[in-house]
N, C-alpha and C positions, 0 to 999 in steps of 0.2 A: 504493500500500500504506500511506501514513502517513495516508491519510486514514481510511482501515478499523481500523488501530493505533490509531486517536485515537480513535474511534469507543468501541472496546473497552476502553481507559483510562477515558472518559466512565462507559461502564457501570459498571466498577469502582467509580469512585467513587458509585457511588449503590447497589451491593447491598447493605449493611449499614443497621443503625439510627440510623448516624453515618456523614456523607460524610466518604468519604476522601478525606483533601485530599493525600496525596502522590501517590495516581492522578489526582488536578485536575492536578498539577504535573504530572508527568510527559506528560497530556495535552497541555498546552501547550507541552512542549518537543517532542511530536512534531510539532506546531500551525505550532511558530516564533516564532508569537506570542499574549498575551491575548487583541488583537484576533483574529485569526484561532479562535482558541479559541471565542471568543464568538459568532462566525459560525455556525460550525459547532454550537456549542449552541441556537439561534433553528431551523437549519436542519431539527434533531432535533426539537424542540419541548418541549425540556430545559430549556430555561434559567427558566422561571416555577419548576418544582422545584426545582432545583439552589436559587435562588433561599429558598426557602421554609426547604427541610430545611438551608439551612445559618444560618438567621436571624441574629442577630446578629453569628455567629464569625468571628474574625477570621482569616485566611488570608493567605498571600505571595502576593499578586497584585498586577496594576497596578490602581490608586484608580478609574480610568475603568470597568475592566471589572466592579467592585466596584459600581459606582453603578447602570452597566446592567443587570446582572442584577437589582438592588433594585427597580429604575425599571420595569422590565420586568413584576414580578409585579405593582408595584401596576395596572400599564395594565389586566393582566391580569383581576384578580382587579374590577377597575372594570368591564370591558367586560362578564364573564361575569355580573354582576347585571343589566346591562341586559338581556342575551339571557335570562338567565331569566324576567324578567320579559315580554319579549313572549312567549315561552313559554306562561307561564301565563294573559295574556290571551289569546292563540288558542285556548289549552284551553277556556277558559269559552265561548268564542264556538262553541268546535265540538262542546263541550258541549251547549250551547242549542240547536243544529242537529241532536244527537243521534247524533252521530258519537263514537265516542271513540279520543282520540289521547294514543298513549304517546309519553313523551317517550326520543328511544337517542340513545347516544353522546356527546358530550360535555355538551350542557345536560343528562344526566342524573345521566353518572359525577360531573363536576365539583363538582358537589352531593352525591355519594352516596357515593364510593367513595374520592376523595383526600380528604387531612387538611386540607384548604383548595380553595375554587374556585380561589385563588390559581397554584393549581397546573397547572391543567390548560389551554392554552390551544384555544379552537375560533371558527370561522370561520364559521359560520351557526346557525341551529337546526334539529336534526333531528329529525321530527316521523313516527311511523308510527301508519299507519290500517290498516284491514282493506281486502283487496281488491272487496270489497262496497260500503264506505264512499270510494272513494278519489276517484269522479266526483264526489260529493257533496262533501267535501273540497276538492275544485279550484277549486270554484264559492262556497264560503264564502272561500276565503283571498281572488278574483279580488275579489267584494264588499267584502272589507275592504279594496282598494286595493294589493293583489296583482300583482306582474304577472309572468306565467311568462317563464322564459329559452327560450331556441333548445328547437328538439326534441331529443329525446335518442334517445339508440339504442334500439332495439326489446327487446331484454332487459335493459336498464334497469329496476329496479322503482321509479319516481319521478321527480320533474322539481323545479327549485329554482325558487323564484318568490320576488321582490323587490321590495322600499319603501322609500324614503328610506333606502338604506347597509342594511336590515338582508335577509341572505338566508334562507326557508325551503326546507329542503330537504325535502318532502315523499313519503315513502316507503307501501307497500303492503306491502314484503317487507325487510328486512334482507339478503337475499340476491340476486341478480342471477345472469342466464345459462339458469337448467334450468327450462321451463315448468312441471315438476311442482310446484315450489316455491309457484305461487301459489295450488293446493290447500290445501298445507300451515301457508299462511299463513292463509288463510281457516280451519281449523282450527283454528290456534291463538285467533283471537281467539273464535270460538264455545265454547271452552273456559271453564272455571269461572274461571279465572287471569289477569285485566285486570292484573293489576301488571307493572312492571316487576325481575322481582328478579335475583338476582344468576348464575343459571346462563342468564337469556333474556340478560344485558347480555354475561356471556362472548360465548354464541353470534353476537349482533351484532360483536361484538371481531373475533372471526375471520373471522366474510361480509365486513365490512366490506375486513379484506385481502385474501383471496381477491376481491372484487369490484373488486379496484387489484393484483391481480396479485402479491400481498405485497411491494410495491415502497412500502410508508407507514415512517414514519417510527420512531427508536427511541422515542420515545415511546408511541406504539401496541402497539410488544411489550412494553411495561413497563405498561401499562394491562394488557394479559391476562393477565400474570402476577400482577400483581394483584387481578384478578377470580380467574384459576385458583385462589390462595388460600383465595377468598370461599364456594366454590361447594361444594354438597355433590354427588358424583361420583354417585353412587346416581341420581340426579335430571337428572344433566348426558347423561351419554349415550347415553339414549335421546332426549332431544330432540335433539340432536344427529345420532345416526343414523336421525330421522325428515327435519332437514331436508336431509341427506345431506351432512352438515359434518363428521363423526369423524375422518376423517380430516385435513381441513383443518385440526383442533384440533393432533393431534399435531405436526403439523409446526411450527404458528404457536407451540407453546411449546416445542418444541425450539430454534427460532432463539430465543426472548426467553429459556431459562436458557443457553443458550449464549453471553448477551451478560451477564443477571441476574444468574443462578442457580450462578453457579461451574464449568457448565458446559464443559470443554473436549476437544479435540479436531477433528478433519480436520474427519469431515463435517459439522458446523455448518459450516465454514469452506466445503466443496465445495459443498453447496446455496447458500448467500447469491450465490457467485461464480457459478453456475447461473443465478441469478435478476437479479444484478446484472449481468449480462456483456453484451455488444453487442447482444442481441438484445433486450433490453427498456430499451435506452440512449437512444433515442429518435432516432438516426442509424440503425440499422440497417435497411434496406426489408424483412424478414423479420419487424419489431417486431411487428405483428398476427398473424400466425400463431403468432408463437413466444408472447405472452402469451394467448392463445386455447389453447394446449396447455397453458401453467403453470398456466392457470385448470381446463382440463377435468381436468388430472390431477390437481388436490386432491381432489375429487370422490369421493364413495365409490363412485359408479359411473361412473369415467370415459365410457365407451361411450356414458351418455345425452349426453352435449356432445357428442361427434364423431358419433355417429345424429343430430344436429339438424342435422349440417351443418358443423361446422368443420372446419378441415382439421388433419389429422393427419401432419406432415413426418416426415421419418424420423430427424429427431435428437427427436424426440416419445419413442418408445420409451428412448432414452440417460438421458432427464429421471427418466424413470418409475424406470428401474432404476438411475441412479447417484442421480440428485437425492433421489429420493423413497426413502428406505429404508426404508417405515411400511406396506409392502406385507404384507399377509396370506398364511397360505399357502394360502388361495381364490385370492389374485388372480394369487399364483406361478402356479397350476394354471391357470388362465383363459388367463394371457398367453402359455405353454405352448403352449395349444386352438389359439390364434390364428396 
């Protein structure tokens, strides 16, 4: 529990215009210690922020944890210029090829949406092509000296391929799992709207967790909460309820104000413990099934993931009705039917 406490303190101090540095402190005293504190903020992928928005000010801390956080954005904010830049020469190159590739997730927010690259830290470049373009794609990056990682699972929309230290994570779909999606994918890019703007970046926000089970990082629900800011709602959820993610929305920012946004009460606390609990712990031999159920039921239509095939245990239903309370009253009636 002090680890989930600390957690929550972290948040604190980062919901306002100015960190609050006595929720820092009080984090650290659930911590035990700086070092421990600091751990745990890398671990969140907090600490380049924390880092930034507290600039120069001076705090009661220990000098060591003080340098690391400083030390840490600069690495940061160094690396993320180089990733943009192979970025943008792959774009030209798949440009030239005739493909075009938007840039999601962090070589894009990092540049767009925080008040510094500095801030944001990410671990590859993530590169989406149209499901049309993605053969073709595979084949320009292998040319450039490319070279793909292991196979990946079959609903998988993507494969990461590597050169000298740096990873492309090459995608067709921001979402993963429901075959219909790569319709919808193909849609989108036949659309008038090649950009990336700021209700497609939510939408990646959220597949991106549902696609890891919302088991990512606070940093991630602090990026959507961000984005949910940005967006204009008029515009957001019909994309949204095309790519059949409206509901994965509600939930993915119910946890981030719940940690954000002032937020409080149970069930934030009952879902994370849902999701965070043995079953998707990485010990438990149920892990597959049980995130194959957390996955299908964000879903606006759950049924299409369990009609493909997955299985449906019978603490599946328990998820649905205590975890998930974002149920309509269509889906009351449905689960009723059933």
């Amino acid at each position: 529990m002090t680890g989930f406490s600390a957690r929550l303190l972290v948040a604190r101090a980062l919901r306002g215009d100015v960190v609050d540095v006595s929720a820092l402190v009080a984090a650290r005293q659930a911590c035990g210690s700086w070092d421990v504190l600091g751990r745990l903020l890398r671990a969140e992928r907090l600490a380049p922020l924390l880092a930034y928005r507290l600039g120069e000010r001076d705090f009661p801390a220990d000098g060591n944890f003080k340098e690391a956080l400083r030390s840490g954005a600069r690495e940061v904010l160094a690396a993320n210029l180089v990733w943009r830049k192979v970025y943008e020469e792959l774009g030209d190159i798949l440009g030239a090829a005739g493909i075009r590739a938007l840039p999601i997730k962090g070589v894009d927010v990092a540049f767009t949406v925080y008040p510094s690259p500095a801030c944001r830290p990410m671990a590859d470049i993530d590169i989406l092509v149209s499901p049309e373009d993605y053969r073709g794609a595979e084949e320009v990056l292998e040319r450039e000296g490319f070279v793909p990682l292991s196979r990946v699972a079959r609903w998988w929309p993507g494969r990461d391929f590597t050169r000298k230290g740096a990873t492309v994570d090459l995608h067709w779909s921001p979402a993963a799992g429901v075959p219909a999606r790569r319709a919808v994918a193909s849609w989108y890019f036949a659309g008038d709207e090649k950009t990336v703007g700021d209700e497609f970046r939510l939408l990646v926000s959220v597949c991106h967790q549902q696609n890891h089970f919302f088991s990512l990082t606070l940093l991630d629900y602090y990026e959507a909460l961000l984005l949910a800011r940005r967006v204009s709602w008029r515009r957001y959820w019909p994309l949204a309820r095309r790519w059949g993610a409206a509901r994965a929305t509600r939930f993915v920012l119910a946890v981030a104000r719940s940690f954000f946004g002032g937020m409080s009460g149970a069930g934030s606390f009952n879902i994370l413990k849902t999701l965070a609990g043995p079953g998707l712990s990485g010990t438990d031999p149920g892990r597959g099934a049980r995130a194959a159920a957390v996955y299908a039921l964000s879903l606006d239509n759950p049924a299409a993931a369990f009609g493909g095939g997955l299985r449906r245990p019978a603490w599946a239903k328990e998820i649905l009705t205590r975890g998930f309370r974002l149920r309509s009253s269509e889906d009351k009636r449905k689960e009723k039917v059933r």
